[in-house]
Backbone atoms as SQL, in Angstrom:
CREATE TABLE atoms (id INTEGER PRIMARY KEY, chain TEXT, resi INTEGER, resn TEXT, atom TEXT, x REAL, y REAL, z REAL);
INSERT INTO atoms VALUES
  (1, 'A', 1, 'UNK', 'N', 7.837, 15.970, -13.491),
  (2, 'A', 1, 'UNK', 'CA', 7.501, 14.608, -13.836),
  (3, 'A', 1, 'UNK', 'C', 6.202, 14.625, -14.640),
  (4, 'A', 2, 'UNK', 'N', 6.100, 13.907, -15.712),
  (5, 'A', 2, 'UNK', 'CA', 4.988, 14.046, -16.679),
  (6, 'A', 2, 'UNK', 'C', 4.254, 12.733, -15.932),
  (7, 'A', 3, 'UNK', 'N', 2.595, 13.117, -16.578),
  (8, 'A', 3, 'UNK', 'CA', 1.555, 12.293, -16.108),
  (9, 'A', 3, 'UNK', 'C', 2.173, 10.681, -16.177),
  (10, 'A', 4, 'UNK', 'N', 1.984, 10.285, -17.103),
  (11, 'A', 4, 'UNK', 'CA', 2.789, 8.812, -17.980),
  (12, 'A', 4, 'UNK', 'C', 4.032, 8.358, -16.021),
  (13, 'A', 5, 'UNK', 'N', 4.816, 8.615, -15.787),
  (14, 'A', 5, 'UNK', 'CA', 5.602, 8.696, -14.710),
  (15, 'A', 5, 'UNK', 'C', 5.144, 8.650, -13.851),
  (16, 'A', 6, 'UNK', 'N', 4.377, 9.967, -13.374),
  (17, 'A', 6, 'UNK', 'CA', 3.797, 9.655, -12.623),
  (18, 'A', 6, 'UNK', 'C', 2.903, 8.309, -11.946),
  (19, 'A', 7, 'UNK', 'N', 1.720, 8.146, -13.066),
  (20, 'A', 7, 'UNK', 'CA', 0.882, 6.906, -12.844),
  (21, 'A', 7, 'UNK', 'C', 2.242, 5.627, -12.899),
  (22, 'A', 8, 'UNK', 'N', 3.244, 5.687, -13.227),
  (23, 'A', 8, 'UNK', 'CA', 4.068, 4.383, -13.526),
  (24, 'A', 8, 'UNK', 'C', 4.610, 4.291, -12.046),
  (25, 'A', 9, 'UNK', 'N', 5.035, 5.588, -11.319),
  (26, 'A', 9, 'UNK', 'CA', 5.623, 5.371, -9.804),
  (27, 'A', 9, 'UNK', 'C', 4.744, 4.804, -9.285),
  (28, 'A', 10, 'UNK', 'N', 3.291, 5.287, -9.203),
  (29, 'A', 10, 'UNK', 'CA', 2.381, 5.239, -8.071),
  (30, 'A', 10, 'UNK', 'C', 1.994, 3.464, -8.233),
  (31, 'A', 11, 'UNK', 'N', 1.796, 3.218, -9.654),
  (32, 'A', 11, 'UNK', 'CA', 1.811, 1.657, -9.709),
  (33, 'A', 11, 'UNK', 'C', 3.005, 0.693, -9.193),
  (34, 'A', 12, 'UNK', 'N', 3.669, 1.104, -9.017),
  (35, 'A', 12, 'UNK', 'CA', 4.754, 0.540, -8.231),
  (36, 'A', 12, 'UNK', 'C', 5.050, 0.925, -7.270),
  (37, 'A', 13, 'UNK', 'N', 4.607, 1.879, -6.754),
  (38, 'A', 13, 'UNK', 'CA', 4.630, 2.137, -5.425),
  (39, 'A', 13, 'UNK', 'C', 3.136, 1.418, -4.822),
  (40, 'A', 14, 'UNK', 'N', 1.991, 1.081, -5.114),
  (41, 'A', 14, 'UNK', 'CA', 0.899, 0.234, -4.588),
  (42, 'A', 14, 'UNK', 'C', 1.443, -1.193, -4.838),
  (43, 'A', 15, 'UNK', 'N', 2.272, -1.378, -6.070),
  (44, 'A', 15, 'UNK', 'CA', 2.715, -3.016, -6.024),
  (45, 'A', 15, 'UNK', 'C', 3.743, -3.415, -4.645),
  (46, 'A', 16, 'UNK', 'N', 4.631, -2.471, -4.554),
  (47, 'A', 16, 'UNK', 'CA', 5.333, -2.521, -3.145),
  (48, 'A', 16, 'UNK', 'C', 5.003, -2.877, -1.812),
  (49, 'A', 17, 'UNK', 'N', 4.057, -1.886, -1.653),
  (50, 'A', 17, 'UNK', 'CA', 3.317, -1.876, -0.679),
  (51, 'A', 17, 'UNK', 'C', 2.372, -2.924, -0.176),
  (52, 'A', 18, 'UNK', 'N', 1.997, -3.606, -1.503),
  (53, 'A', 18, 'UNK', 'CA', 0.867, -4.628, -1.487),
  (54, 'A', 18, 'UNK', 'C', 1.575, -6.007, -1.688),
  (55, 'A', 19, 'UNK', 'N', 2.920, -6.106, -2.297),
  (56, 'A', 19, 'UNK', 'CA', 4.055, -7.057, -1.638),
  (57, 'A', 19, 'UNK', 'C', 4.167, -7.078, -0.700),
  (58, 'A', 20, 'UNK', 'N', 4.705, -5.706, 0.412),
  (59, 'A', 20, 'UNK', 'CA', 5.030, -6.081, 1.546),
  (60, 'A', 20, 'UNK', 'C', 4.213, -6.464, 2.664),
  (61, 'A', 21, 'UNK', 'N', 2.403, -5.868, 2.407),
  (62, 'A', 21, 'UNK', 'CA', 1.390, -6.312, 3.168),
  (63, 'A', 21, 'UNK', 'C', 1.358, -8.101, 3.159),
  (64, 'A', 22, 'UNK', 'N', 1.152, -9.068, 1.953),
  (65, 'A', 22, 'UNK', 'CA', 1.359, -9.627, 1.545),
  (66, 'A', 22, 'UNK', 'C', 2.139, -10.994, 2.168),
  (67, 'A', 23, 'UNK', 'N', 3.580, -10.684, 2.333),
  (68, 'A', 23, 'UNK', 'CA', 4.684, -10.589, 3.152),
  (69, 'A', 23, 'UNK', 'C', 4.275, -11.071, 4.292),
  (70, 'A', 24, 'UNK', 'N', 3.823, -10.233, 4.898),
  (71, 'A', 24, 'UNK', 'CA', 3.630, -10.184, 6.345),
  (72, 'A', 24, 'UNK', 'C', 2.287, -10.892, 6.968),
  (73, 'A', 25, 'UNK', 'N', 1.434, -10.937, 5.461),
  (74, 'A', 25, 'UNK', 'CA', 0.011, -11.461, 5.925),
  (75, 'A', 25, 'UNK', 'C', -0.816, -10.338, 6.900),
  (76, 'A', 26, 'UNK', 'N', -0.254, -9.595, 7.881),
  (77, 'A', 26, 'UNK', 'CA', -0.655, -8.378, 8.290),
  (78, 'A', 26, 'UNK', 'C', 0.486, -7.612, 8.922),
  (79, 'A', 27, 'UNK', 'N', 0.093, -5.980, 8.842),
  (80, 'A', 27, 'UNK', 'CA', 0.930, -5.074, 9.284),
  (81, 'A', 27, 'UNK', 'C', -0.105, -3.766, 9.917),
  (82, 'A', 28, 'UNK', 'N', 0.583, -3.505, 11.344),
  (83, 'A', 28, 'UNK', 'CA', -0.231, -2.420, 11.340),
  (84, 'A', 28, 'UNK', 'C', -0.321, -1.500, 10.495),
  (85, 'A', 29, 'UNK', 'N', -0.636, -0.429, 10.042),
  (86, 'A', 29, 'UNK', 'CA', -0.708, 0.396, 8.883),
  (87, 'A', 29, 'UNK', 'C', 0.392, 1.626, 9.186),
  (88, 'A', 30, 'UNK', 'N', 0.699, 1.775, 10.406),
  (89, 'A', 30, 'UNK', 'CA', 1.720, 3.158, 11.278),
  (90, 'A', 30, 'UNK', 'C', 2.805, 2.698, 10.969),
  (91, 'A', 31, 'UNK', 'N', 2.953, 1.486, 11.544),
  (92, 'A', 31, 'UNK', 'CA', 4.027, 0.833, 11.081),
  (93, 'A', 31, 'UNK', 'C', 4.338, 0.734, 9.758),
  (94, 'A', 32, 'UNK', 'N', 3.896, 0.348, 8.872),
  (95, 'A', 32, 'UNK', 'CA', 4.163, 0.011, 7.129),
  (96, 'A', 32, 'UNK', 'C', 4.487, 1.838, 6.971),
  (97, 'A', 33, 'UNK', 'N', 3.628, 2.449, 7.184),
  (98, 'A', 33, 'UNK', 'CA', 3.954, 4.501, 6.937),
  (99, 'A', 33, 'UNK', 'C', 5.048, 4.679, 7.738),
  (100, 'A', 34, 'UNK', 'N', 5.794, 4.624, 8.609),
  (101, 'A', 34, 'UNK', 'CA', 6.431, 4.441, 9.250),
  (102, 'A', 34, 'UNK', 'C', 8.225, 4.573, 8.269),
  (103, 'A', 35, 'UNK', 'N', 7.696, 2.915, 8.123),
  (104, 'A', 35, 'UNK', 'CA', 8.847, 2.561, 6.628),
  (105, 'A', 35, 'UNK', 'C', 8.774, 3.164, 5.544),
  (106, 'A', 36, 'UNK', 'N', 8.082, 3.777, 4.666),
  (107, 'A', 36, 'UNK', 'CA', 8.148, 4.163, 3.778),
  (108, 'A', 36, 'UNK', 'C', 7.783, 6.084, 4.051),
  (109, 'A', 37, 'UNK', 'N', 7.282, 6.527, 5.221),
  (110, 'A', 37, 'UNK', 'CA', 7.901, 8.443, 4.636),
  (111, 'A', 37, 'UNK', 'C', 8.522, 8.655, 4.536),
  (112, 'A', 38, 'UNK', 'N', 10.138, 8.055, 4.693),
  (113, 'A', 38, 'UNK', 'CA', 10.830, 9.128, 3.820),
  (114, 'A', 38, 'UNK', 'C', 10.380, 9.020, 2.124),
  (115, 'A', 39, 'UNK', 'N', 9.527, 8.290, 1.865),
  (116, 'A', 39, 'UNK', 'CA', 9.242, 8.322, 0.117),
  (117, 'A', 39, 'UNK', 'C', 8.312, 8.682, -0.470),
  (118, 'A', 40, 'UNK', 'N', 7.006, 9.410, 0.669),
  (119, 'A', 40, 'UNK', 'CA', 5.812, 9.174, 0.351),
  (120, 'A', 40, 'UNK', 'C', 5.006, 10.109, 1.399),
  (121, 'A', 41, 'UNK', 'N', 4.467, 11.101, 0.894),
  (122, 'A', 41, 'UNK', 'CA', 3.206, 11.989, 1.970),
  (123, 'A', 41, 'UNK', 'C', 2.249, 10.876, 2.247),
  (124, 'A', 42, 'UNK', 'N', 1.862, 11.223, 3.481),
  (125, 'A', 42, 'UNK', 'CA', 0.817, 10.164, 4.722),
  (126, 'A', 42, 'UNK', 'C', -0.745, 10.656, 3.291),
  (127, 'A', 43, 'UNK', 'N', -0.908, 11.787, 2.525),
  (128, 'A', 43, 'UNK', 'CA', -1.824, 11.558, 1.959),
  (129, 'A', 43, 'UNK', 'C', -1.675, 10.339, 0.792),
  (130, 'A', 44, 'UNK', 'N', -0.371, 10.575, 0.253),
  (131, 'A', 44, 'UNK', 'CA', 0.288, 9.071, -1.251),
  (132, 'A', 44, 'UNK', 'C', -0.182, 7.902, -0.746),
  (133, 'A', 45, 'UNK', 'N', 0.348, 7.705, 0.514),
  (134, 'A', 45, 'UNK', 'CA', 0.186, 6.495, 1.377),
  (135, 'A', 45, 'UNK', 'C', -1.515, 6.084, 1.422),
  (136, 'A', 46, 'UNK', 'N', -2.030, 7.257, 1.898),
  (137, 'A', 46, 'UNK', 'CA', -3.569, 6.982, 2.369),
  (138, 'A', 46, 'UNK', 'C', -4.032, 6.399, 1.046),
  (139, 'A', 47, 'UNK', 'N', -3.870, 7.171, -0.076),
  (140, 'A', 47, 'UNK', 'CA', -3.974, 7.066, -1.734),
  (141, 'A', 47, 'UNK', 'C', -4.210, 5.406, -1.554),
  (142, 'A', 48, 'UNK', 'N', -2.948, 5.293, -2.258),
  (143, 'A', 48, 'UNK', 'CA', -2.559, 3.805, -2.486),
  (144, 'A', 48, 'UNK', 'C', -3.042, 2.731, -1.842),
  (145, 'A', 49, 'UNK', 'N', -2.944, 2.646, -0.227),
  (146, 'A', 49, 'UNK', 'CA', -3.583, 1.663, 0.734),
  (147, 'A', 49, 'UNK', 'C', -4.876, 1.836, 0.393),
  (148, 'A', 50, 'UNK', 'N', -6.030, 2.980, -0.433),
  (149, 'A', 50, 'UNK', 'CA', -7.256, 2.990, -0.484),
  (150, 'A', 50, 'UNK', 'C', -7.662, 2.411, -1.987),
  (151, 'A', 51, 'UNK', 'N', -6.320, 2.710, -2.447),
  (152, 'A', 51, 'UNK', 'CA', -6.506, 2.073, -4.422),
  (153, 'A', 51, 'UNK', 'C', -6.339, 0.105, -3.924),
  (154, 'A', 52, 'UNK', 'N', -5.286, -0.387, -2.826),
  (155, 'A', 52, 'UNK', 'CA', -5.720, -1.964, -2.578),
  (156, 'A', 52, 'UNK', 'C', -6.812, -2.121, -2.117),
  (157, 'A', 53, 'UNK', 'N', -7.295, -1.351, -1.062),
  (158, 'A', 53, 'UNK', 'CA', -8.102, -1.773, -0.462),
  (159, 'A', 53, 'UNK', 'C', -9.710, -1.777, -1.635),
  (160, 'A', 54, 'UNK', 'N', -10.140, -1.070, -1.790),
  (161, 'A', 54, 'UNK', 'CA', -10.927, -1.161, -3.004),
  (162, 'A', 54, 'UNK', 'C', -10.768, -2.170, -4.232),
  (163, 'A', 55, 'UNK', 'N', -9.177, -2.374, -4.388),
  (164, 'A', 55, 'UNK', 'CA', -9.150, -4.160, -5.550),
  (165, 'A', 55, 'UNK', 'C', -9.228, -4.980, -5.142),
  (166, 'A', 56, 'UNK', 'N', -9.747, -4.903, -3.633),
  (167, 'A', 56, 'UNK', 'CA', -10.320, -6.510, -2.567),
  (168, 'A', 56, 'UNK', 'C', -8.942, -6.945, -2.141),
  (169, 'A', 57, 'UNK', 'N', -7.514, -6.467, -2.378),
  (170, 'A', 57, 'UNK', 'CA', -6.772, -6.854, -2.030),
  (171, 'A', 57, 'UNK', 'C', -6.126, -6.927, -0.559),
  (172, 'A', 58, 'UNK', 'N', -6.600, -5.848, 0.046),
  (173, 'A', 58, 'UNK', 'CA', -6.226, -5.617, 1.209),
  (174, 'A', 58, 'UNK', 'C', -7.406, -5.101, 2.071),
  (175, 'A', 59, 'UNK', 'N', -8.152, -5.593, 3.688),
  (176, 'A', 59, 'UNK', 'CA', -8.975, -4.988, 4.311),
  (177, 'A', 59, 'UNK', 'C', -8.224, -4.433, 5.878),
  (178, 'A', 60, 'UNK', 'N', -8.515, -3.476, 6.499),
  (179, 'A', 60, 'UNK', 'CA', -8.389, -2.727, 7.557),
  (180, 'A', 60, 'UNK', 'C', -9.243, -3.344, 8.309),
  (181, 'A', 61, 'UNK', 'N', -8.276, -3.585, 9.254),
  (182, 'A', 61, 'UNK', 'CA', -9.506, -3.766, 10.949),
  (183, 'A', 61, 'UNK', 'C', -8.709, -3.299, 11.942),
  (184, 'A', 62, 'UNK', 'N', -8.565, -1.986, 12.475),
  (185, 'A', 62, 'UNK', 'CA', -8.081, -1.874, 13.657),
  (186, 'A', 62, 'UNK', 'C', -7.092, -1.353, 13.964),
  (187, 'A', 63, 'UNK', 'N', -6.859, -0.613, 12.564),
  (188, 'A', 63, 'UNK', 'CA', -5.556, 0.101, 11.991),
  (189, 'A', 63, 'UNK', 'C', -4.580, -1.023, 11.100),
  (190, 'A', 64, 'UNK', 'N', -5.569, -2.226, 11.532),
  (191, 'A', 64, 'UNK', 'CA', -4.108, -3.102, 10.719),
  (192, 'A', 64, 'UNK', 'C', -4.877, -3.921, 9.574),
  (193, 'A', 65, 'UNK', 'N', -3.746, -3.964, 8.441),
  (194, 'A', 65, 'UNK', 'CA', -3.897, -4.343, 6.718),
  (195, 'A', 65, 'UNK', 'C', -3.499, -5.712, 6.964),
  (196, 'A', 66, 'UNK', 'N', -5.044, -6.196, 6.031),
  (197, 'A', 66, 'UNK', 'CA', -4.664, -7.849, 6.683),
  (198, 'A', 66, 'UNK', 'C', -4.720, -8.090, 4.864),
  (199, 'A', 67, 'UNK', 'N', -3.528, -8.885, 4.271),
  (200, 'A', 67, 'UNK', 'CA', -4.063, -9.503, 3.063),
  (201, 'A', 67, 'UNK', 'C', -4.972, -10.293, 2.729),
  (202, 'A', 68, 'UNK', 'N', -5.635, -9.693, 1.597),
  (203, 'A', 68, 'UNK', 'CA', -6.710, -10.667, 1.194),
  (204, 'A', 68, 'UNK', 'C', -6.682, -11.010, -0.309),
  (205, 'A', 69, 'UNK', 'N', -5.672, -11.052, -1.231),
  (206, 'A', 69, 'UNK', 'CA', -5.346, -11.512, -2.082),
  (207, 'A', 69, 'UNK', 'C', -4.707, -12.259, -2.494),
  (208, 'A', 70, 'UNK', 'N', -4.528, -13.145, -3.483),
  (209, 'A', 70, 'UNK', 'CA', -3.709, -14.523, -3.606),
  (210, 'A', 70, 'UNK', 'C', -2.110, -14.220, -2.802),
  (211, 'A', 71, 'UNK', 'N', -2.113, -15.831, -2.494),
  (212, 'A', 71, 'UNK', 'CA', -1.007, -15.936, -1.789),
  (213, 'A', 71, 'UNK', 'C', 0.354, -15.541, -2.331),
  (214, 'A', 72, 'UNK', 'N', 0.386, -15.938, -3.636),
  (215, 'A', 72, 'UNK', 'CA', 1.916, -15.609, -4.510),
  (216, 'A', 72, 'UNK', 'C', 1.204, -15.066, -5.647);
């Protein structure tokens, strides 16, 4: 898989993820990894949940991803 692909999965794989946080308004975080390894190493995962969490979109308290970005 060339770079270009790469960065195009991983952006859609954080848009997913940050839909389904979203969604739910909160999710524990075991749970959300849970659903998605079969697609994704617990490091991809850590990745991504740390690329929202840093765009203010998403904060951790307690193991669990509470949204903090617009509603729709």
């Amino acid at each position: 898989m060339n770079h270009e692909t790469q960065v195009k999965a991983a952006t859609l794989a954080a848009l997913a993820l940050g839909e389904t946080i979203r969604e739910c308004g909160r999710v524990p975080s075991g749970h959300l990894y849970a659903a998605v390894m079969g697609h994704m190493s617990l490091s991809c995962y850590q990745q991504l949940i740390g690329v929202l969490k840093n765009a203010g979109m998403v904060r951790e308290e307690s193991h669990e991803l509470i949204w903090c970005g617009p509603r729709q």
